[in-house]
Chimera marker file (.cmm) of the C-alpha trace (Angstrom):
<marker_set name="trace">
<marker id="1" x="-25.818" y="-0.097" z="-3.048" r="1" g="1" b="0" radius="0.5"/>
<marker id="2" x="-23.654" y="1.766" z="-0.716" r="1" g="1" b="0" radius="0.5"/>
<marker id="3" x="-19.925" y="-0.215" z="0.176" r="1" g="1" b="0" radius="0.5"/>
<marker id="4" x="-19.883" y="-1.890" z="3.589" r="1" g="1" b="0" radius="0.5"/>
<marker id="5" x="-17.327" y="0.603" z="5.546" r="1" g="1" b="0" radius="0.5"/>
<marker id="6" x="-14.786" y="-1.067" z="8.243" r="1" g="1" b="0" radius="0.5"/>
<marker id="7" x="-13.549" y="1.548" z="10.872" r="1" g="1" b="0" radius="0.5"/>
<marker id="8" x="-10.322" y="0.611" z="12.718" r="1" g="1" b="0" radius="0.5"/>
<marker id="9" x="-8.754" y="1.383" z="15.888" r="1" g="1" b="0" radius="0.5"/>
<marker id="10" x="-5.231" y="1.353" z="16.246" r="1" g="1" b="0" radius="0.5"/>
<marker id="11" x="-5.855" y="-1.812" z="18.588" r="1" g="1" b="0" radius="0.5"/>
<marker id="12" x="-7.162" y="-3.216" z="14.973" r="1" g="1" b="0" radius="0.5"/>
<marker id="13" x="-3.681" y="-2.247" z="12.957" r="1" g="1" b="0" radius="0.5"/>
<marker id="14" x="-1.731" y="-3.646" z="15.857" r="1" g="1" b="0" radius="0.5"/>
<marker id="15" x="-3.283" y="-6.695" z="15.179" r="1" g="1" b="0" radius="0.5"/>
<marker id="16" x="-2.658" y="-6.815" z="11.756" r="1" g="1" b="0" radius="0.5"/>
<marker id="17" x="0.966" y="-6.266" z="11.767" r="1" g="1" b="0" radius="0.5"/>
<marker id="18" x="1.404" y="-8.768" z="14.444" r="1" g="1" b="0" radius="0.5"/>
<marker id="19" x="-0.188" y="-11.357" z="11.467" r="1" g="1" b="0" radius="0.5"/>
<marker id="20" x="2.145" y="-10.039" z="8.902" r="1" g="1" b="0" radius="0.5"/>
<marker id="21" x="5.148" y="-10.227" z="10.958" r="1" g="1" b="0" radius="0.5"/>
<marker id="22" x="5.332" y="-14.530" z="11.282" r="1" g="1" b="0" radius="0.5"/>
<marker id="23" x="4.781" y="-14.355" z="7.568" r="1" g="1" b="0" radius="0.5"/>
<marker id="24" x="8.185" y="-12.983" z="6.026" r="1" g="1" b="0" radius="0.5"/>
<marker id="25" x="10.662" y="-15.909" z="5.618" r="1" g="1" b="0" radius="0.5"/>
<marker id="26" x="13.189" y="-13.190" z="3.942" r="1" g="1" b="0" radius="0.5"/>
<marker id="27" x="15.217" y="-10.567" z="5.189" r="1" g="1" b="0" radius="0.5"/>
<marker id="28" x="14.747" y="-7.285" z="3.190" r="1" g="1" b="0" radius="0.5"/>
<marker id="29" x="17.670" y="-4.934" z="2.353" r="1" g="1" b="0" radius="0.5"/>
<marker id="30" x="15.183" y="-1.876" z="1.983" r="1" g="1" b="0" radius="0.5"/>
<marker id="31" x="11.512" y="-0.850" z="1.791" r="1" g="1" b="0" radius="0.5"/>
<marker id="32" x="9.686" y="1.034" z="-0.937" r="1" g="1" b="0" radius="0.5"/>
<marker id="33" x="6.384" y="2.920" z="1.597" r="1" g="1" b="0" radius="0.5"/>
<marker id="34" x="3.976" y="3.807" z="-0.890" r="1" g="1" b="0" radius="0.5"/>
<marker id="35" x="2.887" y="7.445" z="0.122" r="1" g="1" b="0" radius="0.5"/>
<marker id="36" x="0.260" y="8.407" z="1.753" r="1" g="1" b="0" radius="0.5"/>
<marker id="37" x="-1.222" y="4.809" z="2.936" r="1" g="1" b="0" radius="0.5"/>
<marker id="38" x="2.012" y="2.681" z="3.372" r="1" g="1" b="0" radius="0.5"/>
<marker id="39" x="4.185" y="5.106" z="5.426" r="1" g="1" b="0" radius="0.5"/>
<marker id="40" x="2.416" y="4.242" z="8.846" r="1" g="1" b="0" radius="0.5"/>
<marker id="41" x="2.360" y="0.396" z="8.799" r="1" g="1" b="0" radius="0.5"/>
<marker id="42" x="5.357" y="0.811" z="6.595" r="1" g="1" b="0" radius="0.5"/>
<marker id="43" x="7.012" y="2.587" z="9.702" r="1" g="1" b="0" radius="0.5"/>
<marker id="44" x="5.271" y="-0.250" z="12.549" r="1" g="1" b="0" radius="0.5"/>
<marker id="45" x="7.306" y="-3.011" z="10.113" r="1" g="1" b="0" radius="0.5"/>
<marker id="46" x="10.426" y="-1.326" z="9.584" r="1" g="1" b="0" radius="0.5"/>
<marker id="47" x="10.441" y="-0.840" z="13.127" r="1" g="1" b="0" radius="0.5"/>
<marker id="48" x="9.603" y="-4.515" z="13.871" r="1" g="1" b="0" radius="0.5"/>
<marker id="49" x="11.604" y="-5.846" z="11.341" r="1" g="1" b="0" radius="0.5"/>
<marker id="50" x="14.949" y="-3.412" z="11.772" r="1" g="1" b="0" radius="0.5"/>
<marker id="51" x="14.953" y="-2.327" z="8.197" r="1" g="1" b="0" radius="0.5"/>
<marker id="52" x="16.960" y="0.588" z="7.603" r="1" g="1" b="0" radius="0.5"/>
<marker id="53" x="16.901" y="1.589" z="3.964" r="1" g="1" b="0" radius="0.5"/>
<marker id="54" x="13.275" y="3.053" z="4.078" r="1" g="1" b="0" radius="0.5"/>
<marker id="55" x="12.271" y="4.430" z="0.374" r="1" g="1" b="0" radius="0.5"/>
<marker id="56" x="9.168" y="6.334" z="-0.612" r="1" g="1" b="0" radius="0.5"/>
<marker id="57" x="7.293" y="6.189" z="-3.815" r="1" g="1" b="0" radius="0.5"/>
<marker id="58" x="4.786" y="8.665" z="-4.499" r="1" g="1" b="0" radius="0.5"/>
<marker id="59" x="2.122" y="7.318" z="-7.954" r="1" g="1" b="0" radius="0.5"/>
<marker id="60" x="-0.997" y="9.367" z="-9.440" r="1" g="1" b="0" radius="0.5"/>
<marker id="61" x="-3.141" y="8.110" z="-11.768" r="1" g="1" b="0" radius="0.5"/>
<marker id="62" x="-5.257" y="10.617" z="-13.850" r="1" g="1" b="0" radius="0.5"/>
<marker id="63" x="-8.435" y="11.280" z="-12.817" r="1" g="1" b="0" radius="0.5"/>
<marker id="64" x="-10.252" y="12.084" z="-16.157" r="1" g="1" b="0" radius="0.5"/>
<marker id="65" x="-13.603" y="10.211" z="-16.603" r="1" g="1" b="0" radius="0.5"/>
<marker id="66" x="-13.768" y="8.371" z="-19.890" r="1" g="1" b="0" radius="0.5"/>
<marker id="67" x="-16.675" y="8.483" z="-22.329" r="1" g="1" b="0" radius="0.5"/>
<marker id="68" x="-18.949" y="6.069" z="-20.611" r="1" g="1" b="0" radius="0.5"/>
<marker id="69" x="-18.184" y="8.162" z="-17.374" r="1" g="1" b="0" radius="0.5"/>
<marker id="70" x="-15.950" y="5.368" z="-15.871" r="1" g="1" b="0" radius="0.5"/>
<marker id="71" x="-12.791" y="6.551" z="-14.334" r="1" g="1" b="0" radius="0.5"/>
<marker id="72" x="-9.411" y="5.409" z="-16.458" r="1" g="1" b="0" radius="0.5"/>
<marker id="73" x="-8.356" y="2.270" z="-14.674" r="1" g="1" b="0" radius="0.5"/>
<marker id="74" x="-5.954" y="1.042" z="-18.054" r="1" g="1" b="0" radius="0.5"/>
<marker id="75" x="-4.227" y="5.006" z="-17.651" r="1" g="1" b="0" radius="0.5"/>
<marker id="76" x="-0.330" y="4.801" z="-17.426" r="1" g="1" b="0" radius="0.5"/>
<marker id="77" x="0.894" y="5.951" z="-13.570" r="1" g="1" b="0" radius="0.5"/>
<marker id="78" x="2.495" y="8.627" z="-13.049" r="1" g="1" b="0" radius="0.5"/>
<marker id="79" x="5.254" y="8.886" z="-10.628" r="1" g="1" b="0" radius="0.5"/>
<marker id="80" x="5.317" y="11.359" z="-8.525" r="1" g="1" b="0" radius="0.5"/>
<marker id="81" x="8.489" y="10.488" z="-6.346" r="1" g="1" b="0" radius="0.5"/>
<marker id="82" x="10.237" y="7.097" z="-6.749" r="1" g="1" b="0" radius="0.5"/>
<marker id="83" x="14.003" y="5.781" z="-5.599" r="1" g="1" b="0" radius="0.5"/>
<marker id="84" x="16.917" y="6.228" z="-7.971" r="1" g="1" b="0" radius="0.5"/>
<marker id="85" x="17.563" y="2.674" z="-9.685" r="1" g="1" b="0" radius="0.5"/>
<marker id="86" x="20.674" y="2.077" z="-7.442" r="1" g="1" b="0" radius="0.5"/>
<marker id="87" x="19.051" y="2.247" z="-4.422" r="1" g="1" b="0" radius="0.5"/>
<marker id="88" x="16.929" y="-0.923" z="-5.986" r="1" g="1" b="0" radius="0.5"/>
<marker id="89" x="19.221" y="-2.304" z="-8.113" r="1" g="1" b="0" radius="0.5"/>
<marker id="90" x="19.888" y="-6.007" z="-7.100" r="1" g="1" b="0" radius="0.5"/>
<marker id="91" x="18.023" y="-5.319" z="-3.350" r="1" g="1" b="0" radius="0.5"/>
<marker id="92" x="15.322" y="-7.371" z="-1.737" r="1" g="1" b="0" radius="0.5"/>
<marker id="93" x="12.901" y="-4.543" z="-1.650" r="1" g="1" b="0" radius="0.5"/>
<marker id="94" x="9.448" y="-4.777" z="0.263" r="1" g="1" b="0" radius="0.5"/>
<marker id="95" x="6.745" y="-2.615" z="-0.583" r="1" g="1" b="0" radius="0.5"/>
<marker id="96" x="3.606" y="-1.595" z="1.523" r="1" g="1" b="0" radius="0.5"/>
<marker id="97" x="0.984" y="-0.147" z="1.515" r="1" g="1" b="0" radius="0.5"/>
<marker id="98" x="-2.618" y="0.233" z="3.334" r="1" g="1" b="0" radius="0.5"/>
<marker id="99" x="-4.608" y="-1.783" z="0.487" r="1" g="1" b="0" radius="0.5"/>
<marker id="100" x="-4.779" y="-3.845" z="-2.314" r="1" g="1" b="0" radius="0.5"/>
<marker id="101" x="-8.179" y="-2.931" z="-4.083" r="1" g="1" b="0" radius="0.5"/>
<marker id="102" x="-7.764" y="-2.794" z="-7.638" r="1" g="1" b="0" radius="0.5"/>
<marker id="103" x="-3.912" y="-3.456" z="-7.417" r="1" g="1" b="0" radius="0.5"/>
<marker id="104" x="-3.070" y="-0.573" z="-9.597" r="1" g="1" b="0" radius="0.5"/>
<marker id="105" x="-0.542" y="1.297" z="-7.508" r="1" g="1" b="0" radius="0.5"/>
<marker id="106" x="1.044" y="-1.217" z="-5.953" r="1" g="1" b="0" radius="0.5"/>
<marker id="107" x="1.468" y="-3.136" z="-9.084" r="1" g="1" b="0" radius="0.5"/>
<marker id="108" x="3.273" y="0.076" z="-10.466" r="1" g="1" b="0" radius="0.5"/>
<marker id="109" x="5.399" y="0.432" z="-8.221" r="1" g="1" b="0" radius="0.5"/>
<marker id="110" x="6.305" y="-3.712" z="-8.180" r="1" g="1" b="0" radius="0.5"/>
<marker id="111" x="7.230" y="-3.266" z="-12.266" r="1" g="1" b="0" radius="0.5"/>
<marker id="112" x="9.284" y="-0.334" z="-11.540" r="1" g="1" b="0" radius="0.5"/>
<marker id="113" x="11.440" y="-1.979" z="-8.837" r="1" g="1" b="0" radius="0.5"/>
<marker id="114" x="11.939" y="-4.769" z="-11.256" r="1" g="1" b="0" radius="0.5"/>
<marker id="115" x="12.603" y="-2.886" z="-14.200" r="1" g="1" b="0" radius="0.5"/>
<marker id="116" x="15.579" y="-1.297" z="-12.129" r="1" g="1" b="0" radius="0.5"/>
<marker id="117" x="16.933" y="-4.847" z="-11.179" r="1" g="1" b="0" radius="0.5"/>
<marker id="118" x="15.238" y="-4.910" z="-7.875" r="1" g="1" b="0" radius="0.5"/>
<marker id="119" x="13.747" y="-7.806" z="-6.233" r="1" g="1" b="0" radius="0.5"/>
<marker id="120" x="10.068" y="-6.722" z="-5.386" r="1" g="1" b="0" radius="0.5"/>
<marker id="121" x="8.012" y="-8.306" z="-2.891" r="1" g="1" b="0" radius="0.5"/>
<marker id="122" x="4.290" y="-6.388" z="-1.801" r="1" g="1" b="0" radius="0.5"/>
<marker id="123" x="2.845" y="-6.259" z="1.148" r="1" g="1" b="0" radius="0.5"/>
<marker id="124" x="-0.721" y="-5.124" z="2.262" r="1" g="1" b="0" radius="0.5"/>
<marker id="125" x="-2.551" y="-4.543" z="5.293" r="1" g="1" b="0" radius="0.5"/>
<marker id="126" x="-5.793" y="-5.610" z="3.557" r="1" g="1" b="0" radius="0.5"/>
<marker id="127" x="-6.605" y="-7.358" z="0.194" r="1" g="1" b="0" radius="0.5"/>
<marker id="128" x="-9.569" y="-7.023" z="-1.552" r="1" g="1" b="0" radius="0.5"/>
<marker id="129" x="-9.929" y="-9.455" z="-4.205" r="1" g="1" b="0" radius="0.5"/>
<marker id="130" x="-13.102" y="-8.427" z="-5.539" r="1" g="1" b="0" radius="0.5"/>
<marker id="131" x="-11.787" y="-5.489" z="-6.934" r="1" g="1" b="0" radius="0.5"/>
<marker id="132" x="-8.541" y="-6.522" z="-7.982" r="1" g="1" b="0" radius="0.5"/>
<marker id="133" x="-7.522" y="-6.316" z="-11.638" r="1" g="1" b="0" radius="0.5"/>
<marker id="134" x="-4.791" y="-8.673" z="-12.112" r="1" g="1" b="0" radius="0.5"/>
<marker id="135" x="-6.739" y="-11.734" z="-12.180" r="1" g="1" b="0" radius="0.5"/>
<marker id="136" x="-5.065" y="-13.943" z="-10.147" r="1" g="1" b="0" radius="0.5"/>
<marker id="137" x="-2.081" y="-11.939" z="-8.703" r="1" g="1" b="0" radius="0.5"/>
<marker id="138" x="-2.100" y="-10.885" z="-5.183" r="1" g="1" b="0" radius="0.5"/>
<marker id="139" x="-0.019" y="-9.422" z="-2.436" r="1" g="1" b="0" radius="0.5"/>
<marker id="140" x="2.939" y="-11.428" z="-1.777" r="1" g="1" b="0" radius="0.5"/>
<marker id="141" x="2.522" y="-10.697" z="2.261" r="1" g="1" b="0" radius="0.5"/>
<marker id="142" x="-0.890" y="-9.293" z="3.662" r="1" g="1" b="0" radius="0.5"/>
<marker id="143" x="-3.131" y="-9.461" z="6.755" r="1" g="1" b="0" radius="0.5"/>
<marker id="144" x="-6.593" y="-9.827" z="6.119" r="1" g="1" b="0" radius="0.5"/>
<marker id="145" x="-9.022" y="-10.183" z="3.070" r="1" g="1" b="0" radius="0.5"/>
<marker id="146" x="-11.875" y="-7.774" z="2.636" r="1" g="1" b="0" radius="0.5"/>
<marker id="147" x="-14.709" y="-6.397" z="0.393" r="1" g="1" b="0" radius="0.5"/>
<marker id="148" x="-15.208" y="-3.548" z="2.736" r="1" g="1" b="0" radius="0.5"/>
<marker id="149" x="-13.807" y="0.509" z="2.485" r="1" g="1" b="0" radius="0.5"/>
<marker id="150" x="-11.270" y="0.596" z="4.764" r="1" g="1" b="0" radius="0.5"/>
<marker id="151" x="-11.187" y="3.845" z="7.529" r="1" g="1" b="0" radius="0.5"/>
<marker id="152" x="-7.343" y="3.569" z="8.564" r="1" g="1" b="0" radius="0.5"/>
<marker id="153" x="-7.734" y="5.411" z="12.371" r="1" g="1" b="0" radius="0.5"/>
<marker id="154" x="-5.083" y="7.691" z="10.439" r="1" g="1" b="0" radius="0.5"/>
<marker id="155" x="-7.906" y="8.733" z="8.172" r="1" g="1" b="0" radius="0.5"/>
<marker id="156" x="-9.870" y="10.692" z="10.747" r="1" g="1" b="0" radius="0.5"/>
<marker id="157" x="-10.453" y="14.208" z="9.745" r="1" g="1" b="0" radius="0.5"/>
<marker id="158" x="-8.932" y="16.459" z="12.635" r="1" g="1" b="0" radius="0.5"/>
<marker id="159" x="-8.207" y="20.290" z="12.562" r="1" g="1" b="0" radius="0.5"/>
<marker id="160" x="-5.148" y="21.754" z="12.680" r="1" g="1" b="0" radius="0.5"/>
<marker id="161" x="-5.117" y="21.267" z="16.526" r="1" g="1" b="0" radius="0.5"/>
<marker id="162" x="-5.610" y="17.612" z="16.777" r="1" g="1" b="0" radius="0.5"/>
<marker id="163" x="-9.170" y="17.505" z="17.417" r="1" g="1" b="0" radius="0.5"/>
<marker id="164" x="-11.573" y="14.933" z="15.774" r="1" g="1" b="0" radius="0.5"/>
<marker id="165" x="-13.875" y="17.109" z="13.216" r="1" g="1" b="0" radius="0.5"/>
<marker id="166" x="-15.959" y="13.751" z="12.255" r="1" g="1" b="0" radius="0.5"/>
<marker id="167" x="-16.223" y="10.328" z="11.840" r="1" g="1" b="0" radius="0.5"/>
<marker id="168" x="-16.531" y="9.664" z="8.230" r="1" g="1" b="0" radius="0.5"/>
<link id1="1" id2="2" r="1" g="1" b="0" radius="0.2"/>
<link id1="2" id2="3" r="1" g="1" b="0" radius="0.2"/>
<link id1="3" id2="4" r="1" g="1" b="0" radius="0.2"/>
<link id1="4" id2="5" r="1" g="1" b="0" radius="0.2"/>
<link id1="5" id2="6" r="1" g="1" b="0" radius="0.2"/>
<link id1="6" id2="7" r="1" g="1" b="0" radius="0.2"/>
<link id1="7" id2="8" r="1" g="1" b="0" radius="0.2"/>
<link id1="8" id2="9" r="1" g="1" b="0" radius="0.2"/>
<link id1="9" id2="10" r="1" g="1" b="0" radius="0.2"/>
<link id1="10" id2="11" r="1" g="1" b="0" radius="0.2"/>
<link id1="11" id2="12" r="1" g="1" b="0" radius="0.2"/>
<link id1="12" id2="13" r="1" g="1" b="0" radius="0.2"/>
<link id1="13" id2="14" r="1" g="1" b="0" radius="0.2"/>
<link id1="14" id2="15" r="1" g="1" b="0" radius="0.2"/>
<link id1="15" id2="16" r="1" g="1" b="0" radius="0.2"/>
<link id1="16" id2="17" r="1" g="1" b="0" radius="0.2"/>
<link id1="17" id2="18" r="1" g="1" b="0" radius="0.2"/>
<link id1="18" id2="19" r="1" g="1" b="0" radius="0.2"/>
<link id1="19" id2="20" r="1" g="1" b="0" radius="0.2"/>
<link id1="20" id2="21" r="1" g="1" b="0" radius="0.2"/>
<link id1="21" id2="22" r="1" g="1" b="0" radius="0.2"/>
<link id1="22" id2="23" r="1" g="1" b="0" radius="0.2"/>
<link id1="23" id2="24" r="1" g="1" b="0" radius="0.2"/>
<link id1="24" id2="25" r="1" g="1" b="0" radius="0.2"/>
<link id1="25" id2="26" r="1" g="1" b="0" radius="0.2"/>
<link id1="26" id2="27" r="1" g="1" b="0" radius="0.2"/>
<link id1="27" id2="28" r="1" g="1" b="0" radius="0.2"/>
<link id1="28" id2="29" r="1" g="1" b="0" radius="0.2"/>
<link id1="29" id2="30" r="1" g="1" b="0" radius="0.2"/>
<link id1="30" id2="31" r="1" g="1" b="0" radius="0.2"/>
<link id1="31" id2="32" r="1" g="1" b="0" radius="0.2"/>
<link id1="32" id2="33" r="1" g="1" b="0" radius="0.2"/>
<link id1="33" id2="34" r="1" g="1" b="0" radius="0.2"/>
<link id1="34" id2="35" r="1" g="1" b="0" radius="0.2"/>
<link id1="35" id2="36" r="1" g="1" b="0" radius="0.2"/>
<link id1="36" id2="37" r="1" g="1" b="0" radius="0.2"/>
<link id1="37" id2="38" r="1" g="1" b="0" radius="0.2"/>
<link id1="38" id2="39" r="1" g="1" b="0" radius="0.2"/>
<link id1="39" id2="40" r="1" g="1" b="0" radius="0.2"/>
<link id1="40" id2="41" r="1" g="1" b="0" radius="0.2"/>
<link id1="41" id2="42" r="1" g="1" b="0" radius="0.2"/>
<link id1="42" id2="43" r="1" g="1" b="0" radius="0.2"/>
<link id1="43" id2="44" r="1" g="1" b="0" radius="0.2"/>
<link id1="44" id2="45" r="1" g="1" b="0" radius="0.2"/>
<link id1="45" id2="46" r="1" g="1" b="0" radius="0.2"/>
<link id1="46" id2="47" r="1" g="1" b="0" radius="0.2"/>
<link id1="47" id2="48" r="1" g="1" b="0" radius="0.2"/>
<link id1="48" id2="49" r="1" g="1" b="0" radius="0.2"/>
<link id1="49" id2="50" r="1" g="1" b="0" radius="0.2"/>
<link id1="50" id2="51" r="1" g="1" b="0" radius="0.2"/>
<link id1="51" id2="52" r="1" g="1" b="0" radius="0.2"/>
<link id1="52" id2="53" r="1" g="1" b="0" radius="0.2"/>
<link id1="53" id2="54" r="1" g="1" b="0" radius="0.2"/>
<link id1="54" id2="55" r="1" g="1" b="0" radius="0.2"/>
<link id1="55" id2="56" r="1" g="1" b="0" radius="0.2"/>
<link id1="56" id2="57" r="1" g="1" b="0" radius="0.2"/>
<link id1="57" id2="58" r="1" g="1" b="0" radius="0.2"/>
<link id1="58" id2="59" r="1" g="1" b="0" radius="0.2"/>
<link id1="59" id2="60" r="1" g="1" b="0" radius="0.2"/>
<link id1="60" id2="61" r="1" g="1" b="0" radius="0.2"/>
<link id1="61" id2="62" r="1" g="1" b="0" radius="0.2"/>
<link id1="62" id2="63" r="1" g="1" b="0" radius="0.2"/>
<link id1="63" id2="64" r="1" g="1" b="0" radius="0.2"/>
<link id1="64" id2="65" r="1" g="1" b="0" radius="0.2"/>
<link id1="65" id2="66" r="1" g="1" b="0" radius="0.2"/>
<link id1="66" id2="67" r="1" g="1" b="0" radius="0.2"/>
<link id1="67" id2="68" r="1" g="1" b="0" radius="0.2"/>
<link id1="68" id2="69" r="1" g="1" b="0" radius="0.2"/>
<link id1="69" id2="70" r="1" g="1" b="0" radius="0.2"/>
<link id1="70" id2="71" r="1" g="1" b="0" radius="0.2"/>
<link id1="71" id2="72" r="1" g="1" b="0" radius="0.2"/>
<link id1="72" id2="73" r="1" g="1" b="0" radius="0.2"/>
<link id1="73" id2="74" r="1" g="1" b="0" radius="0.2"/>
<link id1="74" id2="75" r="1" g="1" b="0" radius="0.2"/>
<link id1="75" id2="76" r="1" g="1" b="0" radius="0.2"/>
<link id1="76" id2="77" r="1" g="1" b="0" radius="0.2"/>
<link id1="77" id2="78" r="1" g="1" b="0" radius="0.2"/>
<link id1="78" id2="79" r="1" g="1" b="0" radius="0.2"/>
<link id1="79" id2="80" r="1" g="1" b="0" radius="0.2"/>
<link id1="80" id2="81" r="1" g="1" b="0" radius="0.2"/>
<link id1="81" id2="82" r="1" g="1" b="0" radius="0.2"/>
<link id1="82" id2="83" r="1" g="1" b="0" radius="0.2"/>
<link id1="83" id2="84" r="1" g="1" b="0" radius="0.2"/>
<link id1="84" id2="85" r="1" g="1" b="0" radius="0.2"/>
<link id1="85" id2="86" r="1" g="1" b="0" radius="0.2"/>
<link id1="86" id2="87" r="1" g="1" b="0" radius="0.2"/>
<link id1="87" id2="88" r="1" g="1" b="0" radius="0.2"/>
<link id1="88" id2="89" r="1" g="1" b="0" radius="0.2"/>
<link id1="89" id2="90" r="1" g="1" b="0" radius="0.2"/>
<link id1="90" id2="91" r="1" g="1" b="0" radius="0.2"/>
<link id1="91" id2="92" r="1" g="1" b="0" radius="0.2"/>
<link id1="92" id2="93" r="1" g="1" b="0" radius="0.2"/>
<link id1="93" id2="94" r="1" g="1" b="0" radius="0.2"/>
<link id1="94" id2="95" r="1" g="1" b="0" radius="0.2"/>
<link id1="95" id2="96" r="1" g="1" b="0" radius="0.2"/>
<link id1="96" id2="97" r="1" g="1" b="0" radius="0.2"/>
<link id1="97" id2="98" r="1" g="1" b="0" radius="0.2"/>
<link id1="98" id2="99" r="1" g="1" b="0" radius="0.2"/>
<link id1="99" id2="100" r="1" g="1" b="0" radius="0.2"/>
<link id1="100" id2="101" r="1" g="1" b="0" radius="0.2"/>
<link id1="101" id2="102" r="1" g="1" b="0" radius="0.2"/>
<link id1="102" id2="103" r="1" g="1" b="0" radius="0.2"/>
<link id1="103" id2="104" r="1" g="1" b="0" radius="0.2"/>
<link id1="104" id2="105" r="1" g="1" b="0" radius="0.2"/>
<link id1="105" id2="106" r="1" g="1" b="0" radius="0.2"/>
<link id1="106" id2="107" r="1" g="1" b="0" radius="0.2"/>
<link id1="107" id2="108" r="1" g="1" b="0" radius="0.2"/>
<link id1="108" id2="109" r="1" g="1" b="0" radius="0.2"/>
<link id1="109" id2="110" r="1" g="1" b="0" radius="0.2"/>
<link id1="110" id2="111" r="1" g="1" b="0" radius="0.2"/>
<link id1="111" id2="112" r="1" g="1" b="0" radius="0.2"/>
<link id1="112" id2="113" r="1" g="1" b="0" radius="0.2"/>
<link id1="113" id2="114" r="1" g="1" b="0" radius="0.2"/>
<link id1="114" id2="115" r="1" g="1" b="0" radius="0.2"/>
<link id1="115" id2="116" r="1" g="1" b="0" radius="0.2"/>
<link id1="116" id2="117" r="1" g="1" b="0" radius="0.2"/>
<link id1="117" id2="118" r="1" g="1" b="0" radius="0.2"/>
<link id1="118" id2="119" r="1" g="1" b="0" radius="0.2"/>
<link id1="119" id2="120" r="1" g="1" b="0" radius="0.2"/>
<link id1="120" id2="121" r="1" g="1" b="0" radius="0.2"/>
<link id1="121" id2="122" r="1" g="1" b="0" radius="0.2"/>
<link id1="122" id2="123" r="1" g="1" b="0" radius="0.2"/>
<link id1="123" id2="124" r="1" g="1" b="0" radius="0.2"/>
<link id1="124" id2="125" r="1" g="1" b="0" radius="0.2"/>
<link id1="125" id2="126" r="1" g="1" b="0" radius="0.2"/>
<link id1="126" id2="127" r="1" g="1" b="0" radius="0.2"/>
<link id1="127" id2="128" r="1" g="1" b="0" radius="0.2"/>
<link id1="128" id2="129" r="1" g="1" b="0" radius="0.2"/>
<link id1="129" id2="130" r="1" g="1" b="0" radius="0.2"/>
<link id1="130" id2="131" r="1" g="1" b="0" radius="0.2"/>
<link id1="131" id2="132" r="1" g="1" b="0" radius="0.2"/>
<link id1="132" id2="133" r="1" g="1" b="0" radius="0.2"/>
<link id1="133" id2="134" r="1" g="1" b="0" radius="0.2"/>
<link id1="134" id2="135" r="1" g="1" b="0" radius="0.2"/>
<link id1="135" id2="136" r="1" g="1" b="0" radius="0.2"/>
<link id1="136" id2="137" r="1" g="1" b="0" radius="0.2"/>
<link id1="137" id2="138" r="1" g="1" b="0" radius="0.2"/>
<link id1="138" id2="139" r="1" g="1" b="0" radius="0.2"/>
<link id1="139" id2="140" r="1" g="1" b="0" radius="0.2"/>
<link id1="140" id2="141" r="1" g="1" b="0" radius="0.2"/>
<link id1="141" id2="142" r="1" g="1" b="0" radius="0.2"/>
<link id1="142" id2="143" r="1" g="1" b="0" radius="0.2"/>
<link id1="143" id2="144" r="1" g="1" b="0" radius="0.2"/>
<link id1="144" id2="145" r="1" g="1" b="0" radius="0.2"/>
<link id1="145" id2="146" r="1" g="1" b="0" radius="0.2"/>
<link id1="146" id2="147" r="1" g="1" b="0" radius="0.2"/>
<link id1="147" id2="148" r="1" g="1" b="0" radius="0.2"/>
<link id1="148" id2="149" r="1" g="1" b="0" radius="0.2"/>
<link id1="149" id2="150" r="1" g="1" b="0" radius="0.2"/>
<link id1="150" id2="151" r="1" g="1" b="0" radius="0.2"/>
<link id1="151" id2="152" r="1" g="1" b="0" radius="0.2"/>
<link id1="152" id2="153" r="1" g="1" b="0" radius="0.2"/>
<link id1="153" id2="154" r="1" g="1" b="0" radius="0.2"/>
<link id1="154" id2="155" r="1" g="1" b="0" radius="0.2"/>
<link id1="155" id2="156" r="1" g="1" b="0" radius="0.2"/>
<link id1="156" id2="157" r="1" g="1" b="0" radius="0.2"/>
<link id1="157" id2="158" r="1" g="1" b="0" radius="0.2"/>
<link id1="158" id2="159" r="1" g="1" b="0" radius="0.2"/>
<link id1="159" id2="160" r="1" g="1" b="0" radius="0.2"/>
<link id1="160" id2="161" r="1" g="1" b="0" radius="0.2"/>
<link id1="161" id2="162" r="1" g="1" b="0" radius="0.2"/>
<link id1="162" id2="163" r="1" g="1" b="0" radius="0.2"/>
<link id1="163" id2="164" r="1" g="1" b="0" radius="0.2"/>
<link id1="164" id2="165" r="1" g="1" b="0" radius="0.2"/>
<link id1="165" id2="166" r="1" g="1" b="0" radius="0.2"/>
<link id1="166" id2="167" r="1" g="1" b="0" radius="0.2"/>
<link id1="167" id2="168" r="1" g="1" b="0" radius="0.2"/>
</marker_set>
């Protein structure tokens, strides 16, 4: 059975930041964007919310199938760009990025903010519970709940020029 597939408009993401933004009670002193899908509603809150320290942290995971052709959910991240521990150190850091599905990168990132005496708080456009593998954690901040694949209207395969290729 094929995933249910949500399609926003930047009408949509406006939306959902103006649900996040009645929801923080702190004041940050930085942002982690998780690259690629935090840095645009990372940039909409930092904007909104005048944060100026604005981090990125870049995280693979391999891609090797196991035996039972199941991709490696338990593999160890790898980081391909993350802040230097004193940016972190002893900071109210929020992280974002696009989705929560399985929770892996975001989760990563949290633990790595906290292992350099940061003070990690995630934030999500959309969670999706259903796939989420850390039982009952969840984004500290986020703006909607979902099962479906969601098509960011960043996501839209253009050409070098600009112009729309497909909807996908």
């Amino acid at each position: 059975m094929a995933q249910r597939q949500e399609m926003l408009t930047w009408n949509d993401v406006d939306r959902l930041i103006d649900h996040l933004l009645p929801q923080f009670e702190l004041t940050f002193d930085g942002m982690i964007m998780i690259s690629r899908g935090g840095i645009i509603p990372g940039g909409l809150l930092t904007e909104a919310m005048n944060i100026q320290k604005i981090l990125i942290a870049a995280v693979d995971f391999p891609s090797e199938l196991a035996e039972m052709q199941r991709p490696r959910l338990l593999a160890w991240p790898n980081f391909l760009m993350f802040p230097e521990e004193e940016l972190v150190s002893g900071e109210r850091i929020l992280i974002v990025d696009d989705v929560w599905g399985s929770g892996r990168t975001i989760t990563s990132v949290k633990n790595r903010v906290a292992a350099a005496g940061g003070l990690p708080y995630t934030c999500v456009l959309h969670f999706n519970p259903y796939r989420n593998l850390f039982g009952t954690n969840r984004p500290d901040y986020f703006a909607a709940i979902t099962d479906a694949y969601i098509v960011y209207p960043w996501e839209i395969d253009r050409d070098p020029k600009g112009s729309l290729l497909h909807d996908r």
